[in-house]
ZALO-623621 format. One record per residue (C-alpha): y, x, z; residue in one letter; residue number from 0. Coordinates in steps of 0.5 Angstrom, whole numbers, m for minus. Example, Ala and Ser with C-alpha at 12.3 -4.5 7.8 and 13.67 -1.06 7.14 Angstrom:
<node yy="m9" xx="25" zz="16" res="a" n="0"/>
<node yy="m2" xx="27" zz="14" res="s" n="1"/>
//
This chain:
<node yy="m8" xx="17" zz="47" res="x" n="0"/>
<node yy="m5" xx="22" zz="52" res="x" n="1"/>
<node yy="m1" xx="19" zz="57" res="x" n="2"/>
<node yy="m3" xx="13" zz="57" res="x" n="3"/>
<node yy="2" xx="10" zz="53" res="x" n="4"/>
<node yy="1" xx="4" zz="47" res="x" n="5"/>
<node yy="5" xx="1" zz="41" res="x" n="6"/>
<node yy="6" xx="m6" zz="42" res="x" n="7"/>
<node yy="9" xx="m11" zz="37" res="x" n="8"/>
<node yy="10" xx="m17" zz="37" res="x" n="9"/>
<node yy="10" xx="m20" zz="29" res="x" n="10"/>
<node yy="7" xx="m25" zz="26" res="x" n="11"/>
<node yy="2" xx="m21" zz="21" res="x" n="12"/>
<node yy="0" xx="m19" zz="28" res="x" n="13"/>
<node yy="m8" xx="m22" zz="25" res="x" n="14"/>
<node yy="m8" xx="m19" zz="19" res="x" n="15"/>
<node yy="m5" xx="m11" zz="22" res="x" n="16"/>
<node yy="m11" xx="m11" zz="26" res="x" n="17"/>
<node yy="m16" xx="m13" zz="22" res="x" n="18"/>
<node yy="m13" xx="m8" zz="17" res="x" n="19"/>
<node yy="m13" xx="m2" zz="22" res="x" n="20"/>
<node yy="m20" xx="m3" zz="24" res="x" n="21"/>
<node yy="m22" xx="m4" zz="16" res="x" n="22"/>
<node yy="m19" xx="2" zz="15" res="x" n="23"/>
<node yy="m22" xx="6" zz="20" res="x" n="24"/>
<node yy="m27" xx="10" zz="16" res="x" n="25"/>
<node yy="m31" xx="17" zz="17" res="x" n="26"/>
<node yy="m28" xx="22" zz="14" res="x" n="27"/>
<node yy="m22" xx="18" zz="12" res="x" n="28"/>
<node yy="m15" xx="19" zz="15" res="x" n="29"/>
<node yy="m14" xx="16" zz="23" res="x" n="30"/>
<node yy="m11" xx="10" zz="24" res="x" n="31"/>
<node yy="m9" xx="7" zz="31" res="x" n="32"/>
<node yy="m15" xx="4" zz="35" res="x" n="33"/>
<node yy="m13" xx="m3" zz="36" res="x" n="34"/>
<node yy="m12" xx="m4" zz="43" res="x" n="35"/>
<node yy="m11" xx="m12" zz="43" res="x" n="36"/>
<node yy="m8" xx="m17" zz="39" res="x" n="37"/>
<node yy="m8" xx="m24" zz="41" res="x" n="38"/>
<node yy="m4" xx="m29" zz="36" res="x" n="39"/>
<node yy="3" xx="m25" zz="35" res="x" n="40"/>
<node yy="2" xx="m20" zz="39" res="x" n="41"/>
<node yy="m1" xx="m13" zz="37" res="x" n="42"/>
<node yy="m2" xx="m7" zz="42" res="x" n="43"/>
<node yy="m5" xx="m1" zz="39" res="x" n="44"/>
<node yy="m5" xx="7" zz="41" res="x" n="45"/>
<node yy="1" xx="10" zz="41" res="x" n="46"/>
<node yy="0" xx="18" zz="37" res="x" n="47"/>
<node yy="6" xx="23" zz="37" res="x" n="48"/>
<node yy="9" xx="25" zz="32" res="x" n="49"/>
<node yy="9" xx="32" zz="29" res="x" n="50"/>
<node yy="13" xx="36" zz="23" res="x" n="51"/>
<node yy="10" xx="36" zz="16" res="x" n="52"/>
<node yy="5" xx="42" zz="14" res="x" n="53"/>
<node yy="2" xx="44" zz="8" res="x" n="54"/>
<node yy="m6" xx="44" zz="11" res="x" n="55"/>
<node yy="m4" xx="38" zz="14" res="x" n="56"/>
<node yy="m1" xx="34" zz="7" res="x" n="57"/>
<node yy="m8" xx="38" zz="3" res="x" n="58"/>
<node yy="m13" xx="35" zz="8" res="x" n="59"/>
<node yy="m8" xx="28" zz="8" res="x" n="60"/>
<node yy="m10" xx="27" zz="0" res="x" n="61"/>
<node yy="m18" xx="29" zz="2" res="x" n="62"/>
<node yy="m18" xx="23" zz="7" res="x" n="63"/>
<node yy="m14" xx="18" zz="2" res="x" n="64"/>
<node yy="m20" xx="20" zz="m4" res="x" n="65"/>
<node yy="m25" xx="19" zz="1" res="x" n="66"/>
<node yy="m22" xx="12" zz="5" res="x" n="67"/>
<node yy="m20" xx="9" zz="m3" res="x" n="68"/>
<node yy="m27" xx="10" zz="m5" res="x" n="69"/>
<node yy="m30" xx="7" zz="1" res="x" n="70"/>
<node yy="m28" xx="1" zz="m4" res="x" n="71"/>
<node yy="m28" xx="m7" zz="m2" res="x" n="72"/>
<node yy="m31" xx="m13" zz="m5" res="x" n="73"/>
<node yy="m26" xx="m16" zz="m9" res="x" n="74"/>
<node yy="m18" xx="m14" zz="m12" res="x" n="75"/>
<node yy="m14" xx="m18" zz="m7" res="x" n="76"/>
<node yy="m20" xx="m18" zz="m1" res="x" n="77"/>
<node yy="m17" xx="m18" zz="5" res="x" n="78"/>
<node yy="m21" xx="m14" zz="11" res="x" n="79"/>
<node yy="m26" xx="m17" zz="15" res="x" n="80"/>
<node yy="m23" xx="m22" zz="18" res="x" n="81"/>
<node yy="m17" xx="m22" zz="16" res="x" n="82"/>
<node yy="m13" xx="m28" zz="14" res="x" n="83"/>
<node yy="m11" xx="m30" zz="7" res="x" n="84"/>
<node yy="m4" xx="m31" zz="9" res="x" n="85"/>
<node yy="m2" xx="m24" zz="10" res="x" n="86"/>
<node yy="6" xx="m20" zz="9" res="x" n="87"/>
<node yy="7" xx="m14" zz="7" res="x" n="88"/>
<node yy="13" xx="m11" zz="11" res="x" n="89"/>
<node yy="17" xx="m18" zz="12" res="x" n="90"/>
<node yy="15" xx="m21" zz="6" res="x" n="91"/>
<node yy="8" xx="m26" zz="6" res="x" n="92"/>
<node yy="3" xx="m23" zz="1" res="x" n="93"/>
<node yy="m3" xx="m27" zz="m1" res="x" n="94"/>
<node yy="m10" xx="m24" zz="m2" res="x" n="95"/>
<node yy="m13" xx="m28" zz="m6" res="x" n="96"/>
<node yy="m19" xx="m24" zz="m10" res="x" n="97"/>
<node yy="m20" xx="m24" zz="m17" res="x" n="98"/>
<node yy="m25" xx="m20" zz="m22" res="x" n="99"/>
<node yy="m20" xx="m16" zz="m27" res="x" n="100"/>
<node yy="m15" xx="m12" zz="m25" res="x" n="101"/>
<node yy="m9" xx="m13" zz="m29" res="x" n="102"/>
<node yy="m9" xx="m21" zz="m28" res="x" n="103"/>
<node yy="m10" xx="m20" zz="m20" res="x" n="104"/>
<node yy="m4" xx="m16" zz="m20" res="x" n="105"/>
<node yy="0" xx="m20" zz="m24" res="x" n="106"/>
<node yy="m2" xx="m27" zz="m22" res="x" n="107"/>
<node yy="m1" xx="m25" zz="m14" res="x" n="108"/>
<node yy="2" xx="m18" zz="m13" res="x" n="109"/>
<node yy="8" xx="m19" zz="m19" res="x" n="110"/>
<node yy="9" xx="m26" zz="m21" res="x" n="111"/>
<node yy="11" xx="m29" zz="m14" res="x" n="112"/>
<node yy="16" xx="m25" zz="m11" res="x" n="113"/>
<node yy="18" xx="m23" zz="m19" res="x" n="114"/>
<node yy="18" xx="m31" zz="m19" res="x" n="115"/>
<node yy="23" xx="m32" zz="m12" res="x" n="116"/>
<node yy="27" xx="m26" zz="m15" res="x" n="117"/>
<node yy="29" xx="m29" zz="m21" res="x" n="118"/>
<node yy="31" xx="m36" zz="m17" res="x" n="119"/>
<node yy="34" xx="m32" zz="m12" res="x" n="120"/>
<node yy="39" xx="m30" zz="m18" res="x" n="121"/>
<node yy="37" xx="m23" zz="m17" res="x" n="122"/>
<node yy="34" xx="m21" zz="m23" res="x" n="123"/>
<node yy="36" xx="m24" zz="m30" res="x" n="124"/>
<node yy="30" xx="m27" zz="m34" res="x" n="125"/>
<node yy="30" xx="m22" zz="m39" res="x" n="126"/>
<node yy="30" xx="m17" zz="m33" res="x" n="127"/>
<node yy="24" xx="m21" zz="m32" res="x" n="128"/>
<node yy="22" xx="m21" zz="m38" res="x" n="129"/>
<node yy="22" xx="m15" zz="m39" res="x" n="130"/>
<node yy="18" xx="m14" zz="m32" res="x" n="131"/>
<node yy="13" xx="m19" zz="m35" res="x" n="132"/>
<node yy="11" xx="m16" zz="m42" res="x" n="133"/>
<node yy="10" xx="m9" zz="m38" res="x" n="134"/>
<node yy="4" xx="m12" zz="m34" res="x" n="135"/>
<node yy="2" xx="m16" zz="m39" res="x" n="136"/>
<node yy="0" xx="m9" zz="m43" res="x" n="137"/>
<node yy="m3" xx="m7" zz="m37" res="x" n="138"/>
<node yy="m11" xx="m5" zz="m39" res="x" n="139"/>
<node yy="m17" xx="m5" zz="m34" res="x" n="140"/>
<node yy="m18" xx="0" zz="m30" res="x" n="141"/>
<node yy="m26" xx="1" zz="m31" res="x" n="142"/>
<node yy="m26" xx="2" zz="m23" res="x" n="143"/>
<node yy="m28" xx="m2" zz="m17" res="x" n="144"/>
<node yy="m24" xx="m5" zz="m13" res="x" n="145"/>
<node yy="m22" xx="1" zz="m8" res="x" n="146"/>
<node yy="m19" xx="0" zz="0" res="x" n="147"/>
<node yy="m12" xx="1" zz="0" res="x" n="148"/>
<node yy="m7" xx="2" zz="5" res="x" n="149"/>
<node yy="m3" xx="m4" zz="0" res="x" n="150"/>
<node yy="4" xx="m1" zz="3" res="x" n="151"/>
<node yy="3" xx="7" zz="4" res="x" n="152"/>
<node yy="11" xx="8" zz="3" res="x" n="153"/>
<node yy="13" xx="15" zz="7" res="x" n="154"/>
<node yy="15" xx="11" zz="14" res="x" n="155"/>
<node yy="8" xx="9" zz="15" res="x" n="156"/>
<node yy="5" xx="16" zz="13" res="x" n="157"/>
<node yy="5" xx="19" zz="21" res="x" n="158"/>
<node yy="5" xx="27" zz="21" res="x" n="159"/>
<node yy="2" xx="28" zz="28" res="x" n="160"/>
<node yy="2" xx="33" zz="33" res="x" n="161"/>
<node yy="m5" xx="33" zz="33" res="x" n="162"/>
<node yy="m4" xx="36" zz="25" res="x" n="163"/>
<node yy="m6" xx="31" zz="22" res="x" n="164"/>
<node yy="m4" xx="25" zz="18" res="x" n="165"/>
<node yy="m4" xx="18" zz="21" res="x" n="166"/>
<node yy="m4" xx="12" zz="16" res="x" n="167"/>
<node yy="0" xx="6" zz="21" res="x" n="168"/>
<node yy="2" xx="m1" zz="20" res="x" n="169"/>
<node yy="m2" xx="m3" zz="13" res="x" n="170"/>
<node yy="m3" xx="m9" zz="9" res="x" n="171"/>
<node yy="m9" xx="m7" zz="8" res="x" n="172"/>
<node yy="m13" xx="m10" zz="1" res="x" n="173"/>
<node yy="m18" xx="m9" zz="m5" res="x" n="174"/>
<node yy="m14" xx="m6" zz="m10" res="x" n="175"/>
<node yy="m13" xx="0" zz="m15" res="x" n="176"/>
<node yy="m13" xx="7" zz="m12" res="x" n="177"/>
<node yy="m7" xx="8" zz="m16" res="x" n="178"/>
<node yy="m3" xx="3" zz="m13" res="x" n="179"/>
<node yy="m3" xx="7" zz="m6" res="x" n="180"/>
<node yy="m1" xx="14" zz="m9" res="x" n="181"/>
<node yy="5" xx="10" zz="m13" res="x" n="182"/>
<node yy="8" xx="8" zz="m7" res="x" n="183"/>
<node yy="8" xx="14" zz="m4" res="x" n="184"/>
<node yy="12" xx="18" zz="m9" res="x" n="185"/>
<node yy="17" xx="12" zz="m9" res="x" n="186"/>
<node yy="20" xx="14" zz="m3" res="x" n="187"/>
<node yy="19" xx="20" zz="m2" res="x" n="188"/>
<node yy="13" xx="23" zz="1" res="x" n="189"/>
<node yy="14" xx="30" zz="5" res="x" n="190"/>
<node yy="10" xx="35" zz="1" res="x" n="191"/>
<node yy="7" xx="30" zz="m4" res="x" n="192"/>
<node yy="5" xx="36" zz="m9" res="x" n="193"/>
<node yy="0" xx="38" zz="m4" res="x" n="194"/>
<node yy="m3" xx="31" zz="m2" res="x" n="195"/>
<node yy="m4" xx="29" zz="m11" res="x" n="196"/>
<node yy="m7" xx="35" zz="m12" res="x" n="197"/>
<node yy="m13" xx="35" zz="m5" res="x" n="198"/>
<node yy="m14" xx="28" zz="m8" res="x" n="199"/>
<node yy="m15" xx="29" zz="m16" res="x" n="200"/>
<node yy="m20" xx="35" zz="m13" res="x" n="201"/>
<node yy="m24" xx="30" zz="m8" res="x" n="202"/>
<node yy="m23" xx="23" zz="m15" res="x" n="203"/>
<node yy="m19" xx="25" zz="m21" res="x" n="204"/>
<node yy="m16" xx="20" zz="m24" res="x" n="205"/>
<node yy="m16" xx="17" zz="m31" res="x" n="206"/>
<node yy="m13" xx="20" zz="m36" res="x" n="207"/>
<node yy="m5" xx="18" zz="m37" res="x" n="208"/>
<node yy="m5" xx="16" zz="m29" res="x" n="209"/>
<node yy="2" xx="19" zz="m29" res="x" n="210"/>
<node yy="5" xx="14" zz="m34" res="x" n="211"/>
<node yy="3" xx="8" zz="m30" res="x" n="212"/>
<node yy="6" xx="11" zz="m23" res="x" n="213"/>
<node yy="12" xx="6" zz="m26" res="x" n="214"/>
<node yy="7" xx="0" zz="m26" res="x" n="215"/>
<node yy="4" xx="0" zz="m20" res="x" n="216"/>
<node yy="10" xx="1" zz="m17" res="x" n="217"/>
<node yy="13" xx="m5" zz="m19" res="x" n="218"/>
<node yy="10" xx="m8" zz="m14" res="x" n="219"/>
<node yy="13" xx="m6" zz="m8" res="x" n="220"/>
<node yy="20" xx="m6" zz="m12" res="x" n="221"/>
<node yy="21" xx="m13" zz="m13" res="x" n="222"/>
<node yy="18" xx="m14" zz="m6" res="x" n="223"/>
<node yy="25" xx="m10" zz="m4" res="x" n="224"/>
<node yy="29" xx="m14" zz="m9" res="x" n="225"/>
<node yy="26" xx="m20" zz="m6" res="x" n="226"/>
<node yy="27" xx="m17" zz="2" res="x" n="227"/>
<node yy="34" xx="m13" zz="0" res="x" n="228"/>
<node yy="37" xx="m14" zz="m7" res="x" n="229"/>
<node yy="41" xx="m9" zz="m9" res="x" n="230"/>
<node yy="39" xx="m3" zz="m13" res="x" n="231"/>
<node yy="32" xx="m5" zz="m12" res="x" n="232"/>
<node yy="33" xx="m10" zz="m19" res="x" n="233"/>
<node yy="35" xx="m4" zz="m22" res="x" n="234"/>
<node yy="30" xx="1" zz="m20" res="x" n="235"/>
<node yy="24" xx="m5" zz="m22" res="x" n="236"/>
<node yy="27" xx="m5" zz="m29" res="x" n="237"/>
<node yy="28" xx="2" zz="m30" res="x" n="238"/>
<node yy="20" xx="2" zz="m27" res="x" n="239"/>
<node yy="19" xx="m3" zz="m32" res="x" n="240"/>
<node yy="21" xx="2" zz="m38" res="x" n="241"/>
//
């Protein structure tokens, strides 16, 4: 970029961040920064500097995620091109393993295990997890191919640049349900979201009742909380799960 200046980290999903921005460097998606170097640990990617949110930023925001989700992957749970099994969402591991239908790959390797530790930890009752558990066991297919996710699109990794557009930054990119990204994104509060969901619904309407399993997909990332900070994460899974 500009000036010269670099982002460098130092983190052990260092492999599978540079495989992911790389992955999700797609035309006409949203722009991602160009992986400069990785070597074991270490990550050096461009640095972009940051701008304000805009409407006309948001609106092209949710034109570019249609276009990269319908880049699609090989699998529910493949990992980007030569990116490791052995991945982390945030400081939480994350496995991509791949599987056929939806609803049992994101029960088996998106929900079970951090659901699983939650409940050892004594953080989650079993019949909160109970609870958890019968929602995703009413999950239905979602007849769509696998779609290329972000996989942790909370509002902190959606970057508004001075440039005017919006950069997707630090992904744990995998093959996924498109729905996924855009219920995280609602979960933390992304700036203009209204505009963002209604440029992506004109580009890949969603299915019928998407809104209604905005809390399913969010589950996810909820019990990934529960796991890594506890507190009022519990809560807000359970609540998702009603």
């Amino acid at each position: 970029m500009a000036g010269g200046h670099v982002v460098a980290k130092d983190t052990p999903s260092a492999p599978a961040e540079a495989a992911s921005l790389r992955w999700l460097a797609v035309p006409g998606g949203p722009p991602v920064p160009r992986v400069l170097g990785q070597d074991g640990t270490w990550l050096v990617t461009d640095h972009v500097p940051t701008g304000r949110p805009t409407a006309e930023a948001a609106e092209a925001f949710g034109r570019e995620l249609a276009v990269l989700h319908d880049s699609g992957a090989p699998a529910f749970g493949s990992p980007p091109p030569g990116g490791p099994v052995d991945a982390a969402i945030g400081l939480a591991p994350m496995r991509n393993e791949t599987g056929e239908r939806w609803p049992e790959w994101y029960w088996a390797h998106r929900v079970e295990p951090y659901l699983r530790t939650a409940v050892d930890q004594g953080l989650l009752t079993a019949s909160q997890a109970q609870l958890i558990t019968a929602r995703v066991e009413r999950a239905e297919d979602p007849g769509e191919p696998p779609a290329r996710l972000h996989g942790d699109l909370w509002s902190g990794n959606v970057l508004w640049a001075a440039d005017g557009r919006v950069w997707l930054v630090d992904p744990a990119a995998h093959g996924g349900h498109r729905e996924t990204d855009l219920a995280m994104l609602r979960l933390f509060g992304c700036p203009l979201l209204d505009h963002v969901e209604r440029a992506y619904q004109e580009v890949a309407p969603l299915a019928d009742g998407w809104e209604d399993r905005v809390g399913l997909h969010q589950l996810f990332p909820l019990l990934v909380h529960v796991v890594l900070f506890g507190g009022g994460y519990a809560t807000q899974a359970v609540a998702a799960a009603r």
